[in-house]
TIFI-884232 format. One record per residue: residue in three letters; x, y, z of N, C-alpha, C, O in turn. Coordinates in Angstrom, 1 decimal. Layout:
ALA, X, Y, Z, X, Y, Z, X, Y, Z, X, Y, Z;
...
***
This chain:
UNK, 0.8, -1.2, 0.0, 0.0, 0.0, 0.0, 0.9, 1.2, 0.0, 0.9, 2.1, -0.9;
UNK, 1.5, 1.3, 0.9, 2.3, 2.5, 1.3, 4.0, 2.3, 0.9, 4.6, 1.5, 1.6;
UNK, 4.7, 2.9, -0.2, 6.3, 2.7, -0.9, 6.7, 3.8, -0.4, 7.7, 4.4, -0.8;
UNK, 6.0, 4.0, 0.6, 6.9, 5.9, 1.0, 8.5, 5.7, 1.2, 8.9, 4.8, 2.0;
UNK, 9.1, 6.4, 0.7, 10.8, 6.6, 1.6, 10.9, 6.8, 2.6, 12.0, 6.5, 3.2;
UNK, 9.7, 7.7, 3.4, 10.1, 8.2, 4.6, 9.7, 7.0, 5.7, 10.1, 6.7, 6.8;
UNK, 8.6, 6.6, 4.9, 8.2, 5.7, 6.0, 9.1, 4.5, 6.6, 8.8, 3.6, 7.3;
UNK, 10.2, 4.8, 6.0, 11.2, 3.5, 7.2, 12.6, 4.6, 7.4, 13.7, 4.2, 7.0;
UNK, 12.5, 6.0, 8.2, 12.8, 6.4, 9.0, 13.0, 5.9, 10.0, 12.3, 5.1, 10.5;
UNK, 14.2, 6.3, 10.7, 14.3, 5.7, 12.2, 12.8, 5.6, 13.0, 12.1, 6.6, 13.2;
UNK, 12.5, 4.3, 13.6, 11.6, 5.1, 14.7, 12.2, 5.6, 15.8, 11.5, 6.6, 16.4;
UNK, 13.2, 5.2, 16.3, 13.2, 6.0, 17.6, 13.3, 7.5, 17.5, 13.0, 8.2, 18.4;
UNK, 13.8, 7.8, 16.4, 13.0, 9.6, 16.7, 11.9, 10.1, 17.1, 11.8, 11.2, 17.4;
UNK, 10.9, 9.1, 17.0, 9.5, 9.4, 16.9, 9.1, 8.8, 18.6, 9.0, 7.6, 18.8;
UNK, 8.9, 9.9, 19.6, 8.1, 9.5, 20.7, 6.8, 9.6, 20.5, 6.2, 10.5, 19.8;
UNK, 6.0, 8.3, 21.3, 4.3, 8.6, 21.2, 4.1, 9.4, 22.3, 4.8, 9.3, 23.4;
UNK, 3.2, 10.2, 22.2, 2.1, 10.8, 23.1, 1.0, 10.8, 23.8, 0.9, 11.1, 25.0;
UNK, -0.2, 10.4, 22.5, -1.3, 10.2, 22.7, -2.0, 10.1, 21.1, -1.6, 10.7, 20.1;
UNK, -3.2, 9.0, 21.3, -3.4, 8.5, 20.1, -5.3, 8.5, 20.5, -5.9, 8.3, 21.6;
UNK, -5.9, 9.0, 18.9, -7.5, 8.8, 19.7, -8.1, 8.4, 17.9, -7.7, 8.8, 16.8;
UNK, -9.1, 7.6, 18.3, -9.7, 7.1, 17.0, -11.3, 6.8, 17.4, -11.8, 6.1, 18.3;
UNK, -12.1, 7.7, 16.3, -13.2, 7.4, 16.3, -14.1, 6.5, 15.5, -13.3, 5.9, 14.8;
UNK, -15.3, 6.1, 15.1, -15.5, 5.3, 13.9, -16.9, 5.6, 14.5, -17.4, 5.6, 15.7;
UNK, -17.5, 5.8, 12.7, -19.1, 5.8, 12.7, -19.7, 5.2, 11.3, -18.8, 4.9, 10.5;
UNK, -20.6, 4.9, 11.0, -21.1, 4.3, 9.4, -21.0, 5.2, 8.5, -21.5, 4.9, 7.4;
UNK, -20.2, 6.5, 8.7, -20.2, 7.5, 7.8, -18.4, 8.0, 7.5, -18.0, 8.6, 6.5;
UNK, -17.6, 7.5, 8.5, -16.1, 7.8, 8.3, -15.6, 7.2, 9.7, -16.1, 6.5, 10.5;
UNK, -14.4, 7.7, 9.4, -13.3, 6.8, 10.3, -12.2, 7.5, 10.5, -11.3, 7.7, 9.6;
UNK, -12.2, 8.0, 11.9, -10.5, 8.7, 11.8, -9.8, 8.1, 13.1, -10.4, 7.5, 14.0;
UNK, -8.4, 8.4, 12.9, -7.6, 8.6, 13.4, -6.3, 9.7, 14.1, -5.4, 10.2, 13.4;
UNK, -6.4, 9.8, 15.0, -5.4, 10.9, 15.2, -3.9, 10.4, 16.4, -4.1, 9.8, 17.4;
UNK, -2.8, 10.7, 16.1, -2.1, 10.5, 16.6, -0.8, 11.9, 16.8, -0.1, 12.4, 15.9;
UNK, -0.8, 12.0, 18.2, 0.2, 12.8, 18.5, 1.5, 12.6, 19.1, 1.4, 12.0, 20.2;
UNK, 2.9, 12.8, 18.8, 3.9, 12.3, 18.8, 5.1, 13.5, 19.4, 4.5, 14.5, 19.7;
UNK, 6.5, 13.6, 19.7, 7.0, 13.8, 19.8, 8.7, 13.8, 18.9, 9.6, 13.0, 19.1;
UNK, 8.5, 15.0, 18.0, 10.1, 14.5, 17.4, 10.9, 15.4, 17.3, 10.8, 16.2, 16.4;
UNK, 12.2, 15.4, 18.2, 13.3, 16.6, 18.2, 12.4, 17.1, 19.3, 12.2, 16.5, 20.3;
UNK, 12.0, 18.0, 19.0, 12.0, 19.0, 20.0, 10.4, 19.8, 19.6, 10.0, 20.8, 20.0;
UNK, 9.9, 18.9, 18.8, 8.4, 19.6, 18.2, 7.3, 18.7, 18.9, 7.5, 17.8, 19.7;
UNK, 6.3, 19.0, 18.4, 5.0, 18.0, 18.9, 4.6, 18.1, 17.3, 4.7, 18.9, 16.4;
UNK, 4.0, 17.0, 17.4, 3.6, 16.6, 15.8, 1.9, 16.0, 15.8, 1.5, 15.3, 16.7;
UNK, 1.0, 16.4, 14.8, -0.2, 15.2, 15.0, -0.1, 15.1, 14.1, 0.3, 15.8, 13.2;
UNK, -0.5, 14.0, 14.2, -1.1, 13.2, 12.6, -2.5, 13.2, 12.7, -3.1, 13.0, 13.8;
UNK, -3.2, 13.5, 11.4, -4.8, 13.2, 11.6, -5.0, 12.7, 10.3, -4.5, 13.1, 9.3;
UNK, -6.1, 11.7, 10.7, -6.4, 10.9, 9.0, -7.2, 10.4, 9.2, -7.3, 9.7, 10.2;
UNK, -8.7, 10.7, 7.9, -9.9, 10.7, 7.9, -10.4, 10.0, 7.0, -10.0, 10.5, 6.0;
UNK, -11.4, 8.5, 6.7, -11.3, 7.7, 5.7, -13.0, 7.9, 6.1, -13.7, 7.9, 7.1;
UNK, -13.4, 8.1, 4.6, -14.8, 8.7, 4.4, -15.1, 7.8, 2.9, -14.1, 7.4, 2.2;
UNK, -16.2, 7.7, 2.5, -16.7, 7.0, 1.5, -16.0, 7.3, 0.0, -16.2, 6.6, -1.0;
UNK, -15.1, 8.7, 0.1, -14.8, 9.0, -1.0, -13.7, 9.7, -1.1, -14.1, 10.8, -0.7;
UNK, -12.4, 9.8, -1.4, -11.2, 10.4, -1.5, -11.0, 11.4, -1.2, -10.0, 11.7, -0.5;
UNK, -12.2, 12.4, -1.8, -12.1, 13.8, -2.1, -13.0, 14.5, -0.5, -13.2, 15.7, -0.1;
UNK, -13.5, 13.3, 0.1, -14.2, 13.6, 1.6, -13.2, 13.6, 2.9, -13.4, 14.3, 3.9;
UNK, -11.8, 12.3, 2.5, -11.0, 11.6, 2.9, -10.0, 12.5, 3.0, -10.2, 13.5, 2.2;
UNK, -9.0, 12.4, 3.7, -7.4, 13.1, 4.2, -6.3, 12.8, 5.1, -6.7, 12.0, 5.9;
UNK, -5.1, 13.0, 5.3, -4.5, 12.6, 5.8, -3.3, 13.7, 6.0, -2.7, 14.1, 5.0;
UNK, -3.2, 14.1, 6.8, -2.0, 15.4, 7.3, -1.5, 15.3, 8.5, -1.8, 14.6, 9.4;
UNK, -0.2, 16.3, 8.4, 0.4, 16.2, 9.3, 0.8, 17.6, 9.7, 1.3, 18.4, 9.0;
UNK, 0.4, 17.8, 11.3, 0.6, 19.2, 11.8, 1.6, 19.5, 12.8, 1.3, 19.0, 13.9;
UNK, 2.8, 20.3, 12.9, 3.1, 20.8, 14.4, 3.2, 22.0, 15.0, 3.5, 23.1, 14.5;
UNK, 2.9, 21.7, 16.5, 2.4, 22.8, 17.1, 3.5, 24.0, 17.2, 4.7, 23.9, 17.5;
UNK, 2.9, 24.9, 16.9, 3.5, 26.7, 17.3, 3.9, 26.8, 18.1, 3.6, 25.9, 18.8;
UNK, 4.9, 27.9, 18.7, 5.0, 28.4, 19.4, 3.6, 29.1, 19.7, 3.3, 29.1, 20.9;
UNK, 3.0, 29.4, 19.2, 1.6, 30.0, 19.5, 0.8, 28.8, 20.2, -0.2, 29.1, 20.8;
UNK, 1.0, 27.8, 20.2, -0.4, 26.4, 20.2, -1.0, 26.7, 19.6, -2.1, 27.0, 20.1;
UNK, -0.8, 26.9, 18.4, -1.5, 26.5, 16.7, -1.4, 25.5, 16.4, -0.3, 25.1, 16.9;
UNK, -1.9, 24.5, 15.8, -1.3, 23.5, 15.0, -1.0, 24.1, 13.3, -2.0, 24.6, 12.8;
UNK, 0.2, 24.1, 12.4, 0.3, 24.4, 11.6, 0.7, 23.1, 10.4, 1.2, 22.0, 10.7;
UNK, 0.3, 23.7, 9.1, 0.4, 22.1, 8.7, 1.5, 22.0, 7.9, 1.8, 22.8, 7.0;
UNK, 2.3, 20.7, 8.3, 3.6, 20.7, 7.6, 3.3, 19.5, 6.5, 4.0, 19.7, 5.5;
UNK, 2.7, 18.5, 6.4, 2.9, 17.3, 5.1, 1.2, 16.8, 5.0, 0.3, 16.5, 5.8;
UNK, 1.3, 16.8, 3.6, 0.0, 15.6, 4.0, 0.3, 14.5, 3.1, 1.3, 14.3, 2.5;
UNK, -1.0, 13.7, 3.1, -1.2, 11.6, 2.2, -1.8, 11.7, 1.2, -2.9, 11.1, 1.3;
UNK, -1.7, 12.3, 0.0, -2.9, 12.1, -0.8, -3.9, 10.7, -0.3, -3.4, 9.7, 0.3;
UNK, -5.4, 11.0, -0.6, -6.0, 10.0, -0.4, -5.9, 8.5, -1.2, -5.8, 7.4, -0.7;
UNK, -5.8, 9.2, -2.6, -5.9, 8.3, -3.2, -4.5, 7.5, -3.4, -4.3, 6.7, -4.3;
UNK, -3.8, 7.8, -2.6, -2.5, 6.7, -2.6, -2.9, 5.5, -1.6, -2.4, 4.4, -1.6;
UNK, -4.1, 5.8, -0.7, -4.2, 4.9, 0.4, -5.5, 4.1, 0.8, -5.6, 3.0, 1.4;
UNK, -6.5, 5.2, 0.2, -7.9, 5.1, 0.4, -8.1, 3.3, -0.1, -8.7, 2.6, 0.6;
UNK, -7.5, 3.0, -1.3, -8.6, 1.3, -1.7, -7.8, 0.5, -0.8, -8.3, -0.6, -0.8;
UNK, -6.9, 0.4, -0.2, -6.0, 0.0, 0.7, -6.8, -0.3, 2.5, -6.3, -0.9, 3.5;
UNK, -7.8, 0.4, 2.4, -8.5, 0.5, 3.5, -10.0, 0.1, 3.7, -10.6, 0.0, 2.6;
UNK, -10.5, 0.1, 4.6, -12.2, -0.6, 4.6, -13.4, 0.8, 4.5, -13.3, 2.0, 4.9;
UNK, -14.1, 0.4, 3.9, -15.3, 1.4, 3.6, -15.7, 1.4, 5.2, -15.6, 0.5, 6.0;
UNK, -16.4, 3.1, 5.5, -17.2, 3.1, 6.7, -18.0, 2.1, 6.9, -18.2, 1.5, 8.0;
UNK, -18.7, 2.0, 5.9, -20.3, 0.9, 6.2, -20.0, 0.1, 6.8, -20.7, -0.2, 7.7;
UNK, -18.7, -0.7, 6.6, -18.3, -2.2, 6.8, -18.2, -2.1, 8.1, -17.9, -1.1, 8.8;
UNK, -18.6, -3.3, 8.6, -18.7, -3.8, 10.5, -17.5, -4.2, 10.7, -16.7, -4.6, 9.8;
UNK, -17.2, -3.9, 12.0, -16.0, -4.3, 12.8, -14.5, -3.9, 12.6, -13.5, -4.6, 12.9;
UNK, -14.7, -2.7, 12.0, -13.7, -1.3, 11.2, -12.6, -1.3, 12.8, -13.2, -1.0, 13.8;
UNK, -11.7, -1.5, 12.8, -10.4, -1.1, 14.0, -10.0, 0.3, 13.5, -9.2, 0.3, 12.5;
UNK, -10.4, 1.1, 13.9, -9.7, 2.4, 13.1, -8.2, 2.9, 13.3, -7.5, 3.7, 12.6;
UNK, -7.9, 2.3, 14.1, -6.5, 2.5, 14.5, -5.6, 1.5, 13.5, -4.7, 1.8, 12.7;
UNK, -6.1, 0.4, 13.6, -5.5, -0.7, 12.6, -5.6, -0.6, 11.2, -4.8, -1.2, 10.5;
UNK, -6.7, 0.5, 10.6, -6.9, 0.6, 9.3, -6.1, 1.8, 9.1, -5.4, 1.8, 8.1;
UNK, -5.9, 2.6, 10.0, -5.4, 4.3, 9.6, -3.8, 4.0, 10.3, -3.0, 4.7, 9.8;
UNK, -3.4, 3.4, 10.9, -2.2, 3.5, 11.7, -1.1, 3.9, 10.6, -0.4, 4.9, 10.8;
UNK, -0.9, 3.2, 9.6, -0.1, 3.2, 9.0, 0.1, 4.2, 7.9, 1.1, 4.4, 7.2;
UNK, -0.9, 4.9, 7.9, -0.8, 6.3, 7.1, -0.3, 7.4, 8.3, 0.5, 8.3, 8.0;
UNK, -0.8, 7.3, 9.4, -0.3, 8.2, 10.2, 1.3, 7.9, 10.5, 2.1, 8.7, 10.3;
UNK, 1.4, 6.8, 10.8, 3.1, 6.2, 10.8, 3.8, 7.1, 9.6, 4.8, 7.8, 9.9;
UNK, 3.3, 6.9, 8.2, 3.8, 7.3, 7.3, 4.3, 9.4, 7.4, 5.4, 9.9, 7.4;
UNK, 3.0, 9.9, 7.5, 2.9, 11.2, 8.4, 4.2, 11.2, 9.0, 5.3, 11.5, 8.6;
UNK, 3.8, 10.9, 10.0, 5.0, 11.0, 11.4, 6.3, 11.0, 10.8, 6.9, 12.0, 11.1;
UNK, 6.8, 10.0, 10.1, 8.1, 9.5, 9.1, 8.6, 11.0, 8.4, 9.8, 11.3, 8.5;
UNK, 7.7, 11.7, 7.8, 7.6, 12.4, 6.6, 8.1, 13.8, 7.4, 9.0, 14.5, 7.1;
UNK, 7.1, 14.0, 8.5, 7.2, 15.3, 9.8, 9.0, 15.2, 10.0, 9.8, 16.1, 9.6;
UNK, 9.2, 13.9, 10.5, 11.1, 13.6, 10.8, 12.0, 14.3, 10.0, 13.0, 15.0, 10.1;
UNK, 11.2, 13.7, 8.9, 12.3, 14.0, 8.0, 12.3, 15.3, 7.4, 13.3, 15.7, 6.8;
UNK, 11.4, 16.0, 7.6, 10.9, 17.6, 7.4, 11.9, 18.4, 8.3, 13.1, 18.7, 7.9;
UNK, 11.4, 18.6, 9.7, 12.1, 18.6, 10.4, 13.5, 18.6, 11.0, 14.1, 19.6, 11.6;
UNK, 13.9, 17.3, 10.8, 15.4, 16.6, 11.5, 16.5, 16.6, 10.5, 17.7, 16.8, 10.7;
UNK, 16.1, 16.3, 9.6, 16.9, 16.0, 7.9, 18.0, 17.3, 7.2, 18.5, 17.1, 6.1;
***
C-alpha cells in the first residue's frame, strides 16, 4: 500500500504521546500525537466514503499552540488499501495506523533532515 521513503525512517525519533480514533457508518478517523526533536507533531487521518471527503495530514504545534500544517497523504495513494465506513467491525486505529506512521516519518524528515 504504502512505498513511502520516509516511511522507514528511524523510529526512535519518533516518541508517542497520545493517540485517539473514532468510527461511525459514515467515516473513520484517526489521530495521533507524537513527539520528534524538539516539536509536537499530529497526525490526523480521515477515511470517508470517497477520497475527495477523505485526508491525511500532518501538523506541528506553534509556538503559539496552533497547529500548523507541515505534510499531507494524498487520499488516493491509500484510500482502496483500506475498509469502507459501512463495513462492521472497522479497528480504526488498525486501518489508519499506517498512514499516520507514514505522516509521522515524513514530519522527521521535514524537520530533522
Amino acid at each position: 500500500m504504502m512505498n513511502d521513503p520516509a516511511a522507514a525512517a528511524p523510529r526512535e525519533r519518533i516518541v508517542e504521546l497520545d493517540e485517539s480514533a473514532t468510527c461511525n457508518q459514515h467515516r473513520y478517523t484517526y489521530t495521533r500525537i507524537a513527539r520528534i526533536g524538539g516539536y509536537r507533531i499530529r497526525a490526523r487521518v480521515e477515511r470517508d466514503f470517497y477520497p475527495f471527503q477523505s485526508g491525511a495530514v500532518a501538523e506541528v504545534l506553534a509556538t503559539d499552540r496552533t497547529w500548523t500544517h507541515l505534510a499531507t497523504y494524498d487520499p488516493e495513494e491509500w484510500i482502496d488499501a483500506t475498509t469502507m465506513p459501512n463495513r462492521g467491525g472497522v479497528h480504526c486505529a488498525t486501518e489508519l495506523g499506517e498512514i499516520a506512521e507514514v505522516l509521522l516519518n515524513r514530519a522527521a524528515s521535514i524537520l530533522l533532515d
